[in-house]
Backbone as CSV, one residue per row, in Angstrom:
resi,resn,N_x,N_y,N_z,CA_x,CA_y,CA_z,C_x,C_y,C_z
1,UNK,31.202,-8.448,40.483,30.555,-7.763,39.397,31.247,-6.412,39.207
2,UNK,31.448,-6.191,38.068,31.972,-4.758,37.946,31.344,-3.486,37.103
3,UNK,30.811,-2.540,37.728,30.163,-1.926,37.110,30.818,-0.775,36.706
4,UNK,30.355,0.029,35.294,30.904,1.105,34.736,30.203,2.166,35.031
5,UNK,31.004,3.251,35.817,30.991,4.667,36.645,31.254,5.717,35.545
6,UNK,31.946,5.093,34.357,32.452,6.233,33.709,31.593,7.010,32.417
7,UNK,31.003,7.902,32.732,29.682,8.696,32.145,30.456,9.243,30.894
8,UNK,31.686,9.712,30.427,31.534,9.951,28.688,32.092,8.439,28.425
9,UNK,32.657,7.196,28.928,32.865,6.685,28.212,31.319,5.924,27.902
10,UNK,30.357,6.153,28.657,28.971,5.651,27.994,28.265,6.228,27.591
11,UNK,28.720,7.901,27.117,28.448,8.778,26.203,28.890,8.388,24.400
12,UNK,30.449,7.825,24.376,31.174,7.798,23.849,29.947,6.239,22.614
13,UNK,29.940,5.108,24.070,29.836,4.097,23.398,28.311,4.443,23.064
14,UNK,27.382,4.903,23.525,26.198,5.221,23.115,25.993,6.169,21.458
15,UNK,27.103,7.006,21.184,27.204,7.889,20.118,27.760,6.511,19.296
16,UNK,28.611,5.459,19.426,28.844,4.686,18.100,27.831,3.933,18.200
17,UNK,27.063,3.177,19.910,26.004,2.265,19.013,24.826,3.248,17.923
18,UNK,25.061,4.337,18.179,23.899,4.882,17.310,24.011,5.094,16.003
19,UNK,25.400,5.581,15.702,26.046,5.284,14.286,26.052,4.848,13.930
20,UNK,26.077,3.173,14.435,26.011,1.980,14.088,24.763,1.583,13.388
21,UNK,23.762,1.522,13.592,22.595,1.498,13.771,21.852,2.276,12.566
22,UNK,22.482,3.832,12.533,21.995,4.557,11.045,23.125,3.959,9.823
23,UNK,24.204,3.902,9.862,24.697,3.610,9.015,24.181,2.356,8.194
24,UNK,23.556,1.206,9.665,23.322,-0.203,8.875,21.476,0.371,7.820
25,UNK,20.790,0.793,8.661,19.751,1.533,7.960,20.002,2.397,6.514
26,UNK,21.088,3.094,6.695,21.303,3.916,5.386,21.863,2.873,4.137
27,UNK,22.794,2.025,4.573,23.224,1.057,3.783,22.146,-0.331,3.146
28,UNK,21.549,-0.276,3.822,19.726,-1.357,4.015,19.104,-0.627,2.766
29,UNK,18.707,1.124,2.890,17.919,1.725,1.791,18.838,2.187,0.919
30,UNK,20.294,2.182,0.740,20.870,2.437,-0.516,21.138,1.266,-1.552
31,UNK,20.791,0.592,-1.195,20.987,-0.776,-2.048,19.818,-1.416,-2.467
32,UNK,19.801,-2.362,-3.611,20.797,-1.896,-4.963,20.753,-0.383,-5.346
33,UNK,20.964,0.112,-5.785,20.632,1.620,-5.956,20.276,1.413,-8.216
34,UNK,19.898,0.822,-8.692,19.840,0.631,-9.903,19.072,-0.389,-10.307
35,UNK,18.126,-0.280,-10.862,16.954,-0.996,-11.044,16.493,-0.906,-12.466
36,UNK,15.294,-2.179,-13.377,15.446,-1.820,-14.487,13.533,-1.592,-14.272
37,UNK,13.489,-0.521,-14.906,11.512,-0.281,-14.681,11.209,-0.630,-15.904
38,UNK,9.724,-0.421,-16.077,9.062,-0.383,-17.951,10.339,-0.242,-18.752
39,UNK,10.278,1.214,-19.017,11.105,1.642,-20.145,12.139,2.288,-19.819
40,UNK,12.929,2.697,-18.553,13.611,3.246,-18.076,14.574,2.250,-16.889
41,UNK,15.974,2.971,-16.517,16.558,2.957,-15.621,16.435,3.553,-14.558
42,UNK,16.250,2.975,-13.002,16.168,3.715,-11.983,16.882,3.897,-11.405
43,UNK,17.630,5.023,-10.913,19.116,5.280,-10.196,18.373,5.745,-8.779
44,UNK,18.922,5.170,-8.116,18.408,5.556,-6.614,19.070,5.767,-5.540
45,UNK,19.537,7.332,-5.170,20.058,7.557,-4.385,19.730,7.899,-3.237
46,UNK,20.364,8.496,-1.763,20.063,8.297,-0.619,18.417,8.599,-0.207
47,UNK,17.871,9.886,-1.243,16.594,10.445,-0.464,15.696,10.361,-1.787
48,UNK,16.420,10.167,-3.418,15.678,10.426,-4.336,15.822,9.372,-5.550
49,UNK,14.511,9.276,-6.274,15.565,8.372,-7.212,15.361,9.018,-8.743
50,UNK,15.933,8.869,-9.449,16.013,9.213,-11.075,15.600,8.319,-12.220
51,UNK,14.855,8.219,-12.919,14.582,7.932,-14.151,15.813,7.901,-15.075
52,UNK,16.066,7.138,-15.899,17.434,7.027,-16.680,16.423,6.383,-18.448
53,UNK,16.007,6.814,-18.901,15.741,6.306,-20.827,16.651,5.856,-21.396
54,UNK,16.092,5.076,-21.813,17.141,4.638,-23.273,18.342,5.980,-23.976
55,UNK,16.866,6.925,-24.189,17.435,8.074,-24.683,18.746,8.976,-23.951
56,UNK,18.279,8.898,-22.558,19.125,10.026,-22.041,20.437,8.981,-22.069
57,UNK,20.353,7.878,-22.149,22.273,6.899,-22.286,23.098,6.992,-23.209
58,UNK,24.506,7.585,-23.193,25.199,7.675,-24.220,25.788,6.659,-24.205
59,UNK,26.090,5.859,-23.276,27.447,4.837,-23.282,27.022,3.831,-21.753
60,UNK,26.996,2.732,-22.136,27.302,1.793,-20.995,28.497,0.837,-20.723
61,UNK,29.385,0.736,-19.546,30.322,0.231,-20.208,31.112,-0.511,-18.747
62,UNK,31.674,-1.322,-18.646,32.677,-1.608,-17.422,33.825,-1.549,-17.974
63,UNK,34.614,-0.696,-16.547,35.778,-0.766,-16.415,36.574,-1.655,-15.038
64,UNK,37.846,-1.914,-15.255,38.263,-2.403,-14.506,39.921,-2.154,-14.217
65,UNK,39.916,-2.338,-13.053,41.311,-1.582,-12.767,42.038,-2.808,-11.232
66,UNK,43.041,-2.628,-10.871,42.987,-3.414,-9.976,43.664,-2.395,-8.511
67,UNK,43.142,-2.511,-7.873,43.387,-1.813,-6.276,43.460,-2.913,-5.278
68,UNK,44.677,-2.648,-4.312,44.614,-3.664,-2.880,44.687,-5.176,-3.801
69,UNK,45.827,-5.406,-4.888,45.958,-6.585,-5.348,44.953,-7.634,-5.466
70,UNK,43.653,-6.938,-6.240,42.822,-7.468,-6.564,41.593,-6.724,-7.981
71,UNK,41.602,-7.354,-8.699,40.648,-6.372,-9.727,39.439,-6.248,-9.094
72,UNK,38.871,-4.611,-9.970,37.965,-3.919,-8.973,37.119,-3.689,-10.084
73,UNK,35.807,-4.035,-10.590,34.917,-4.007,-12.032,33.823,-2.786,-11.132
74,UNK,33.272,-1.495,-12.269,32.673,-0.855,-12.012,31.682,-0.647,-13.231
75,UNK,30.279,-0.069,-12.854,29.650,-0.121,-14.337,29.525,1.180,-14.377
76,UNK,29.833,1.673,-15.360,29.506,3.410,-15.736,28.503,3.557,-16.447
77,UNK,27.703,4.232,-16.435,26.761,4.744,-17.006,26.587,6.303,-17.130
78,UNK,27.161,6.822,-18.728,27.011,7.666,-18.766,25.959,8.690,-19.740
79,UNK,25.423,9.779,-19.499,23.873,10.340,-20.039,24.234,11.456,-21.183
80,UNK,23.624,11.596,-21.716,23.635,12.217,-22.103,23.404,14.224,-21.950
81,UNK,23.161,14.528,-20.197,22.926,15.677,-19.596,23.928,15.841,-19.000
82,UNK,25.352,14.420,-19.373,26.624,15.351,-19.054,27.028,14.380,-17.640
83,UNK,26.073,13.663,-17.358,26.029,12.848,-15.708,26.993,11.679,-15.994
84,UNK,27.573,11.017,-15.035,28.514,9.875,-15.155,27.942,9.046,-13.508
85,UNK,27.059,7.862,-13.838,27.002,6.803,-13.071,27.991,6.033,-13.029
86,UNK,28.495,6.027,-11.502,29.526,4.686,-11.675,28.858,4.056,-10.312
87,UNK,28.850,2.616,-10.679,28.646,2.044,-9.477,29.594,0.311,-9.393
88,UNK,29.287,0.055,-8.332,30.127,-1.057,-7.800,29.634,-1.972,-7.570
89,UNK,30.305,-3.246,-7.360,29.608,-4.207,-7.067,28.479,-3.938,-5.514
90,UNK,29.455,-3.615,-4.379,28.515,-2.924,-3.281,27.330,-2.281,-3.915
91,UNK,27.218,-1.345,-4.740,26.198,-0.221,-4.812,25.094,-1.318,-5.900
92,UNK,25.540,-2.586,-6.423,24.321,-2.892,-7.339,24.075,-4.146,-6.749
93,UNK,24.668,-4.614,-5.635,24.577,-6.100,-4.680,24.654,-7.057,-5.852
94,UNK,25.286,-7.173,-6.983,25.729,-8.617,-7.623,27.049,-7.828,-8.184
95,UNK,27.828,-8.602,-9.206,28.783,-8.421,-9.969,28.186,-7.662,-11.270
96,UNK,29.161,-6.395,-11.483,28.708,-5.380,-12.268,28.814,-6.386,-13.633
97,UNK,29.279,-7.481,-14.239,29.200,-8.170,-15.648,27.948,-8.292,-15.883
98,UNK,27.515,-9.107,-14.466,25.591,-9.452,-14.621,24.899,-8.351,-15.033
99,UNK,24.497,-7.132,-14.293,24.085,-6.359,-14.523,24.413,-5.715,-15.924
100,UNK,25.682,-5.951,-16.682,25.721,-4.984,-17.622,24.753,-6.140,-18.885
101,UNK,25.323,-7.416,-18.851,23.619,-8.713,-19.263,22.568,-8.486,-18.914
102,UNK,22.088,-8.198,-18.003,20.721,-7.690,-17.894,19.965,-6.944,-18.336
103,UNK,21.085,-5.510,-18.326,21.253,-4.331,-19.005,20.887,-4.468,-20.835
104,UNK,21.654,-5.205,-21.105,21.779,-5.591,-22.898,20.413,-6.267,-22.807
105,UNK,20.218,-7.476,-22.471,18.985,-8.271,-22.467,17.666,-7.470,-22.464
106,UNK,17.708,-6.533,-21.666,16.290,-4.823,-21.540,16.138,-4.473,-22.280
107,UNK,17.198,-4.279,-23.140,17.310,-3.366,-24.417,18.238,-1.786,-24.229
108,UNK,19.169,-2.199,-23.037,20.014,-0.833,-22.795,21.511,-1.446,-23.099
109,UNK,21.109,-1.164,-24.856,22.721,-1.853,-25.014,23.856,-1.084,-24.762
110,UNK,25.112,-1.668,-24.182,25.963,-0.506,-23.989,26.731,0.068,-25.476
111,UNK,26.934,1.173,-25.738,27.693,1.600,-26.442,29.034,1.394,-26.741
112,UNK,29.896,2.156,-27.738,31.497,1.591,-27.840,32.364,2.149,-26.637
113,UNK,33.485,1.760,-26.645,34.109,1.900,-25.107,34.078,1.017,-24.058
């Protein structure tokens, strides 16, 4: 049997299982971070979330670009107080196309662009 004597390296591994552990928690409550309520959009970030209106939307729109030889689709959402939502497939847990259908289907049609 071999046992481990060595006190920072079970300092070491104790500081990542714990990282481990908040990160999977922080990633658990950041997702989806975008939701559709009554009459509004809900943007929801780490500690707070935001209300988004019809009104305050100037433009909804995907872009796409390709990184690491693969295309990369993002949905922007931008307000009219000057704010620019972008999120990802990660940040809305489906493919940003669906969501921007869902989006139209609510009644948050995207704008030109």
């Amino acid at each position: 049997m071999t046992l481990v004597t060595d006190a920072p390296g079970r300092i070491l591994i104790g500081f990542a299982a714990v990282g481990l552990i908040v990160f999977a928690l922080m990633s658990w409550r950041a997702r989806p971070k975008l939701a559709i309520s009554d009459d509004a959009l809900v943007y929801r970030g780490w500690f707070t979330a935001r209300r988004i209106t019809t009104d305050d939307i100037k433009r909804i729109r995907i872009t796409e670009f390709r990184r690491i030889g693969r295309k990369v689709r993002l949905l922007e959402i931008d307000t009219t107080d000057d704010k620019l939502y972008v999120l990802s497939r990660w940040d809305l847990s489906t493919d940003p196309l669906n969501v921007l259908d869902a989006l139209t289907e609510a009644g948050f049609a995207p704008g030109p662009g």
